[in-house]
C-alpha positions in Angstrom: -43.8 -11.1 10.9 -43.5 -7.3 11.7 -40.3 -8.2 13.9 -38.8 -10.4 11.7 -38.2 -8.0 9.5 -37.4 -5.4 11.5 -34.3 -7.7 12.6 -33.6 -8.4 8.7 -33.6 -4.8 7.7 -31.3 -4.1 11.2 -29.1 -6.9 10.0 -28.9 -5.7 7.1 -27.7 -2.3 7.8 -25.4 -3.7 10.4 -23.4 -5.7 7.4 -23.9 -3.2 5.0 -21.6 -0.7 7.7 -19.3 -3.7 8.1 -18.4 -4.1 4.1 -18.2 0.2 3.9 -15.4 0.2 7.2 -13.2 -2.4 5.2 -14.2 -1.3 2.0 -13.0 2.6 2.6 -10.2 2.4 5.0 -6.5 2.8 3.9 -4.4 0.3 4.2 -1.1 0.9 5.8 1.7 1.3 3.5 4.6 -0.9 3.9 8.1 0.8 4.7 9.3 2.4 1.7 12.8 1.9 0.7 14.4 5.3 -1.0 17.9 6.8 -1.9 19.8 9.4 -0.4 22.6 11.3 -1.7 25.4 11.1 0.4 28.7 13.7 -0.4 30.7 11.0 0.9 29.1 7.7 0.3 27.2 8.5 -3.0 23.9 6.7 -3.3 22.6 5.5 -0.1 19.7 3.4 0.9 17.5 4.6 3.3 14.0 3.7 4.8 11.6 6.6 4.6 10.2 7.7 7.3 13.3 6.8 10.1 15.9 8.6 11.9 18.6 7.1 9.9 19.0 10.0 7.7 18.0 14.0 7.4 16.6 16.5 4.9 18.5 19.4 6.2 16.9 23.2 5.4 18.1 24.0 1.6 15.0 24.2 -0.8 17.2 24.0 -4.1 18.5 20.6 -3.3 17.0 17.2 -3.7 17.2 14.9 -0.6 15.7 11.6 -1.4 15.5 9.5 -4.8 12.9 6.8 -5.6 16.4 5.1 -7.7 19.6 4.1 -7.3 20.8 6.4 -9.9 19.1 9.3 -8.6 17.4 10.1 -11.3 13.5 9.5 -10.0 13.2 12.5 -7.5 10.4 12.3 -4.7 8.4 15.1 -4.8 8.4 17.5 -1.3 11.2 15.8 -0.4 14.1 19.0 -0.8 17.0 19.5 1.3 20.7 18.4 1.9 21.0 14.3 2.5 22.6 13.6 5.6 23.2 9.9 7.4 22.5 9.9 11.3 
């Protein structure tokens, strides 16, 4: 009796670690499709987090845009838009 619950109360805290590892991990964000805005080409549409574009050093300029009319700016996100 006095190992049967032992393995119950083991079992127990085995599953109970399970559910807490799925139930407090991230999941892992999808890619995020954002706007640039291109001198040339205007409002460009760009995947965050890729090569395809650049947020080039200039702190008083916006780089990316969570719209295509540029009017939803991402925070942190400052800099001159430039394609790759």
């Amino acid at each position: 009796m006095k190992n049967q619950l032992k393995n119950l109360l083991r079992g127990g805290v085995l599953m109970l670690a399970a559910v807490f590892a799925f139930a407090f991990t991230q999941p892992i964000p999808q890619s995020e499709i954002v706007w640039g805005d291109d001198p040339i080409l205007g409002a460009v549409q760009v995947e965050r987090g890729t090569t395809d574009y650049d947020c080039n050093v200039n702190p008083s300029v916006q780089c990316l845009y969570a719209d295509e009319q540029l009017t939803m700016p991402i925070p942190g996100e400052k800099g001159e838009f430039e394609l790759n």
